[in-house]
Structures are given as C-alpha cells and as structure tokens.
C-alpha positions as CSV (number, residue, x, y, z in Angstrom):
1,X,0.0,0.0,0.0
2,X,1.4,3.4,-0.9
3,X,1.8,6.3,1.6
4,X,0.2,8.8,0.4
5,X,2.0,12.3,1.3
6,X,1.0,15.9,0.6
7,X,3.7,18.8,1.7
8,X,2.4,21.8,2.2
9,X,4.5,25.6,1.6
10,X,4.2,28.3,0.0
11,X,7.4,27.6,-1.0
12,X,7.6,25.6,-4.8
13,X,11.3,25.6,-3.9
14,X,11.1,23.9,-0.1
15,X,8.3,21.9,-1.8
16,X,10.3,20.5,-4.6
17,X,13.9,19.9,-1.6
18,X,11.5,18.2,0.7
19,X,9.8,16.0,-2.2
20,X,13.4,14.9,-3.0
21,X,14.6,14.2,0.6
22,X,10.9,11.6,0.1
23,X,11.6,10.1,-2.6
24,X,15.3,9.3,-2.0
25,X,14.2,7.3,0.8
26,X,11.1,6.1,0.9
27,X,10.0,4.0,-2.1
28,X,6.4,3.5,-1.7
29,X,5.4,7.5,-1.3
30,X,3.0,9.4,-3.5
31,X,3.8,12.4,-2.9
32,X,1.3,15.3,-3.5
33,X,1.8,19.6,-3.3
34,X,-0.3,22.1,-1.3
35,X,0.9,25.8,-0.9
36,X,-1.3,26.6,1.6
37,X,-3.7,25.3,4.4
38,X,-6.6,26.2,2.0
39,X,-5.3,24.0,-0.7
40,X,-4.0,20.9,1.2
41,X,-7.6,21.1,3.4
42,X,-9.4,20.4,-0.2
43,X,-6.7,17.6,-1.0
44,X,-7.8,15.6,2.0
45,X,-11.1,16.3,1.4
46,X,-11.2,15.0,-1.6
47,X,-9.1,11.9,-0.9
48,X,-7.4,10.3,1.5
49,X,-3.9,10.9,2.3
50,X,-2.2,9.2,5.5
51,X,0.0,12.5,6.2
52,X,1.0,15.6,5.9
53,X,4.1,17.9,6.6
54,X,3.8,21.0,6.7
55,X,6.2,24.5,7.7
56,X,5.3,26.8,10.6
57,X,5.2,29.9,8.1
58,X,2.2,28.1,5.9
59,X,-0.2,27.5,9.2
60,X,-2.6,28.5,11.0
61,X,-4.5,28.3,14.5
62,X,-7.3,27.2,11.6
63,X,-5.0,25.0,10.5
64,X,-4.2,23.0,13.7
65,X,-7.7,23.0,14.9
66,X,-8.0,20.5,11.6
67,X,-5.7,19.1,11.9
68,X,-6.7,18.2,15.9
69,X,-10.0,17.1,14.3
70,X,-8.1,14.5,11.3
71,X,-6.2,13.3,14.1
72,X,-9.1,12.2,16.3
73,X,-10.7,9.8,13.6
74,X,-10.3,6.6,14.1
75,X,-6.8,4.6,12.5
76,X,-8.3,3.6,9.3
77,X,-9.4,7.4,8.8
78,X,-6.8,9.3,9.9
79,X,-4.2,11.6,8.8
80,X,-1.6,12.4,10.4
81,X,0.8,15.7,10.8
82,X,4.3,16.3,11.0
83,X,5.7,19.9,11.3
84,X,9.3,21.0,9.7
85,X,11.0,24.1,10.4
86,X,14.5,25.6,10.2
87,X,13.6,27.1,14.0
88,X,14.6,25.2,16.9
89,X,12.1,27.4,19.8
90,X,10.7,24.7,22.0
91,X,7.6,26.8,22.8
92,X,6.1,26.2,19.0
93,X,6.6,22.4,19.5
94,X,5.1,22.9,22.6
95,X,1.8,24.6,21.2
96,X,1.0,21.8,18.4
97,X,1.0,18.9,20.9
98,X,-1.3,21.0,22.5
99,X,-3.1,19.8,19.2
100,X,-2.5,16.3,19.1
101,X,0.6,16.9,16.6
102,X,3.9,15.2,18.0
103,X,6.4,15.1,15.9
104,X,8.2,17.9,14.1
105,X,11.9,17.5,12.3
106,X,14.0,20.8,11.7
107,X,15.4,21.3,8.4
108,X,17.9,20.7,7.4
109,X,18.2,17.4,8.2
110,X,19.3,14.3,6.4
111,X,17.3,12.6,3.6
112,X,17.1,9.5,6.2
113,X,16.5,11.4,8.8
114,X,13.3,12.5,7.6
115,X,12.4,9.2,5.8
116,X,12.6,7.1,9.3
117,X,10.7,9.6,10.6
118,X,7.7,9.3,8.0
119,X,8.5,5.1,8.4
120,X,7.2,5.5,11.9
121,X,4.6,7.9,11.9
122,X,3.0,6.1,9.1
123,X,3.3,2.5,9.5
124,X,1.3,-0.2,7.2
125,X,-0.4,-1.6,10.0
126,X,-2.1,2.0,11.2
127,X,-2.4,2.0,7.1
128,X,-5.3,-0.7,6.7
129,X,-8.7,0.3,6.4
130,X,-10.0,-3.3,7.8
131,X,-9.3,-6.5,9.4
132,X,-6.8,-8.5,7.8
133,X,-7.7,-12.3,8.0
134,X,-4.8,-15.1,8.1
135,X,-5.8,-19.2,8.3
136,X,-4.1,-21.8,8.0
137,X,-5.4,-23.7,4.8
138,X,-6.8,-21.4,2.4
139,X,-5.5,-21.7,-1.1
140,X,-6.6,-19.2,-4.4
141,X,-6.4,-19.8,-7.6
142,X,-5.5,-16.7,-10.6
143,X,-7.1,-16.8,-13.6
144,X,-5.1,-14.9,-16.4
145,X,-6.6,-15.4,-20.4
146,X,-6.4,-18.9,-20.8
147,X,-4.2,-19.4,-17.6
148,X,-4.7,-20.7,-14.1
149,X,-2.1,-20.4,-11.2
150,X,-2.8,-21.9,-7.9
151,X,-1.5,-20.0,-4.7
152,X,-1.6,-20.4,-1.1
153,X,-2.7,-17.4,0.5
154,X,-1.1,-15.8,3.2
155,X,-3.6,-13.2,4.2
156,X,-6.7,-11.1,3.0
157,X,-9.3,-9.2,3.6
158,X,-12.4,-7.5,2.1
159,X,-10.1,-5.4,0.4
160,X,-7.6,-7.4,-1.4
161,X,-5.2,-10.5,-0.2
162,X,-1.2,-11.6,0.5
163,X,-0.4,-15.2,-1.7
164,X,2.7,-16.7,-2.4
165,X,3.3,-18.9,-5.8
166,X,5.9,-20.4,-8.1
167,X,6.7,-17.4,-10.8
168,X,5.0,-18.9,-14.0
169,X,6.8,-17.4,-16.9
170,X,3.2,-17.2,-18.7
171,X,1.9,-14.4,-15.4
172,X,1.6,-11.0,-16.7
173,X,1.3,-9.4,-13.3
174,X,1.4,-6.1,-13.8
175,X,-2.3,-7.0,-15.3
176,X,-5.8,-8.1,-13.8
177,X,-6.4,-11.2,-13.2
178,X,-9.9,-13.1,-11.4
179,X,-9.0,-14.5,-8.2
180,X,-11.3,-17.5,-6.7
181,X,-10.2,-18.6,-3.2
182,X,-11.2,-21.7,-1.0
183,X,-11.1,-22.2,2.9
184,X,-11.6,-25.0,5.1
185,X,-13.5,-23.8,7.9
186,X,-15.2,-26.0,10.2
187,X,-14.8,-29.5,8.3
188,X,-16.6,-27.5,5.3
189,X,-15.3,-25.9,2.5
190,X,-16.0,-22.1,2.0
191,X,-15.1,-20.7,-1.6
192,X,-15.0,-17.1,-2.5
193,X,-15.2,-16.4,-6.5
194,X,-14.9,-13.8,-8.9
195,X,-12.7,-11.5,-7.1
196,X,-11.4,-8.9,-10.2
197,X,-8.0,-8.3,-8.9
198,X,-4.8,-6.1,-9.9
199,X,-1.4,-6.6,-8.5
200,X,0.0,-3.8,-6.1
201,X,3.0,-5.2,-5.1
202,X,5.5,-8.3,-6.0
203,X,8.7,-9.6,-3.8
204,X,11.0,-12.7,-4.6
205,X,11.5,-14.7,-1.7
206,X,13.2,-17.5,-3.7
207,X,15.5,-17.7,-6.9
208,X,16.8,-20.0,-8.8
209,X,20.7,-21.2,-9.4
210,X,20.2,-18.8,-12.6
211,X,18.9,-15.8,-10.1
212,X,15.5,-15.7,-12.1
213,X,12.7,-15.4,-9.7
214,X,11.1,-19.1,-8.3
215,X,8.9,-18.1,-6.1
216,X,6.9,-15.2,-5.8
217,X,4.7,-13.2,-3.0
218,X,2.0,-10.5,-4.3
219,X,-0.4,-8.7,-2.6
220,X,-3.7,-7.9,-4.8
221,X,-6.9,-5.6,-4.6
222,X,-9.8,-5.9,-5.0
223,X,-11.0,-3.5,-7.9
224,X,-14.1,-5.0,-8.4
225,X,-16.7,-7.7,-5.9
226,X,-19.8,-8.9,-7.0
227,X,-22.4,-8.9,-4.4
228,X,-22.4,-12.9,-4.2
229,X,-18.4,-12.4,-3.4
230,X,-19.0,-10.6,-1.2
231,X,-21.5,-12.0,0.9
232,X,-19.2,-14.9,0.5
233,X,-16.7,-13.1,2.0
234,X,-18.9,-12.0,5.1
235,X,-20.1,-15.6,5.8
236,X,-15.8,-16.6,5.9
237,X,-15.1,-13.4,8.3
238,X,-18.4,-14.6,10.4
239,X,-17.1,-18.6,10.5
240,X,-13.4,-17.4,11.1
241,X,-14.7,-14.8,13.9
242,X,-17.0,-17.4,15.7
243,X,-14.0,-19.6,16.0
244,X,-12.0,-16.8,18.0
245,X,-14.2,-16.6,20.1
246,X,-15.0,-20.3,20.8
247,X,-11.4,-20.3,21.7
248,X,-11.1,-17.4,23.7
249,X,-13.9,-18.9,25.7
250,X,-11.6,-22.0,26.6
251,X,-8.7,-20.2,27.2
C-alpha cells in the first residue's frame, strides 16, 4: 500500500527539496503539493492521504484546529501531521502537541532522517482500512486469459489479499487477473469467486541457481466484488470470527 504524502509551503522551492529528501528514501510515497492550508484542506477532502508535513510559516490556528479534528478519527481514517521548520524554539513544538501533533523534524536534516521519521509515523499496519484475516489452509487460484495459477494465501481481507506462488513465466502481473479462493473452515469448504483483482506489489522470496525469480509473493486488490463475493466473503469473516471466540472462551 502506498503512503500517500502531501507537503504543504508556500514555498515551490522547499516543496520540490522536501519531495526529493521523500523520494530518495522512501519508495512507496505518492507524494502530493499544497501551498497553503486552503489547498491541502481540499486535497484531504477530496481523498485520503495518510500524512502531511507542513512549515510553521504556511499554518494556522485554523490549521491545527483541523488538523486536531483528522487526528481524532479513528486509525483507518486518519491523517496524520508532522511539522518541519529551520527554527529550533521549543515553545512552538510545545503549542502543536497542544493539538494532538507530536512530531516535528528541523530542516535541514538528512534525507534518512526525515524518511525514518515518515517510516514510523505512518506505518502499514495503522495504514489498513480493515481487518486483515490469516488461516491456515486457504488456497486461491488466478485466472489470467487462458491461464490458471494456484497459490496459497497468506492473508486477506475484504479489500484485497497476501499469496505466495511459483513465478509462472506465462503471469503478466502487472495485469488483472480473477481470483477464486477456497477455505476449510469447520470440516466444510467455504469458496469465494470472482474476485477482479490487480497486483499492487511483487517480492522474490526464492530464486533459482540462474537468479530468475522461483517463487513469488504478491499482494492484490480488489477492484471489483460482486455482491455474491462478497456475501461470500462476510459468511468466511463470520465462521473465522465465531471460531476466535470459541477459543477465547476456553482459554
């Protein structure tokens, strides 16, 4: 999942330094320019973005009291705020906690600097909008043209899923592909179909002698659920939820 960043000063020239010091460092940013409270207000409202840094000299008490209210959403919703400033007086640090904003970083600073910074204020886990789901034998299959892949699946929720599988040669990932996955829940088989899917994001965890990839992990979204899927889906969450709580009831 990307982060998705806007900076915001009036600055284009502290814009375009700060952008750079991003993108040298963290490789999953999308990285989006606001030049003034006004205009990154009306980027957030428009879609969501997971944070934002922004200078003393392009805020506002306006500004804070927003950004109080973004951070008080709950973790799927929220957006959260880190100041950057070339002024080291503790008493403006002070004044945003006062709004729920904690971190700040004075510039300049090193590219890493800033990017472990943004690594830890915006994690993938506070990223996820919902649940994520992970059992022990659930396989999927990938349907591709004439092409079927199976793969075991690693996690997944309403949104998309984790899977792991050899590297076919004949896998165009970077296109969709229809994913149908199956469960055994309860001594019964639960099966999910027609889950339009496109791949966000591909690591090797095993090559062969000639370095070429052998097996393959990919996480997938869901771009598009048909209501049957999705009530398929609820009735998997709703078996895999009643068994939690069977065993948290023995424990």
């Amino acid at each position: 999942m990307a982060r998705n960043i806007i900076i915001m000063d009036s600055s284009a020239s502290m814009r375009r330094i700060i952008r750079t010091m991003i993108q040298a460092t963290v490789n999953d940013a999308v990285v989006s320019e606001a030049h003034d409270a006004d205009e990154a207000q009306g980027l957030i409202e428009d879609a969501h973005y997971h944070l934002v840094l922004f200078s003393k000299e392009s805020s506002d008490k306006k500004w804070l009291e927003f950004a109080q209210k973004r951070l008080a959403l709950p973790e799927g919703q929220r957006t959260n705020f880190i100041l950057f400033t070339s002024s080291k007086k503790q008493d403006y640090f002070e004044e945003i906690k006062r709004y729920g904003i904690q971190e700040h970083i004075i510039i300049p600073c090193a590219p890493n600097a800033l990017g472990v910074l943004i690594t830890r204020t915006c994690t993938h886990f506070a990223m996820r909008a919902t649940r994520r789901y992970s059992i022990h034998d659930a396989s999927a299959t990938l349907e591709q043209g004439g092409n079927s892949f199976p793969a075991e699946v690693i996690n997944f929720s309403d949104g998309g899923l984790l899977c792991e599988l050899d590297a076919p040669a004949q896998l165009n990932w970077f296109m969709p592909a229809m994913i149908n996955m199956e469960f055994n829940l309860e001594g019964a088989t639960l099966k999910v179909a027609g889950l339009y899917s496109v791949a966000r994001r591909l690591m090797v965890v095993e090559s062969n002698t000639d370095y070429s990839p052998r097996r393959i992990r990919l996480a997938c979204r869901f771009i598009n659920v048909p209501e049957e899927s999705r009530k398929q889906l609820s009735q998997v969450f709703k078996v895999i939820e009643q068994q939690e709580d069977q065993l948290g009831h023995e424990v």
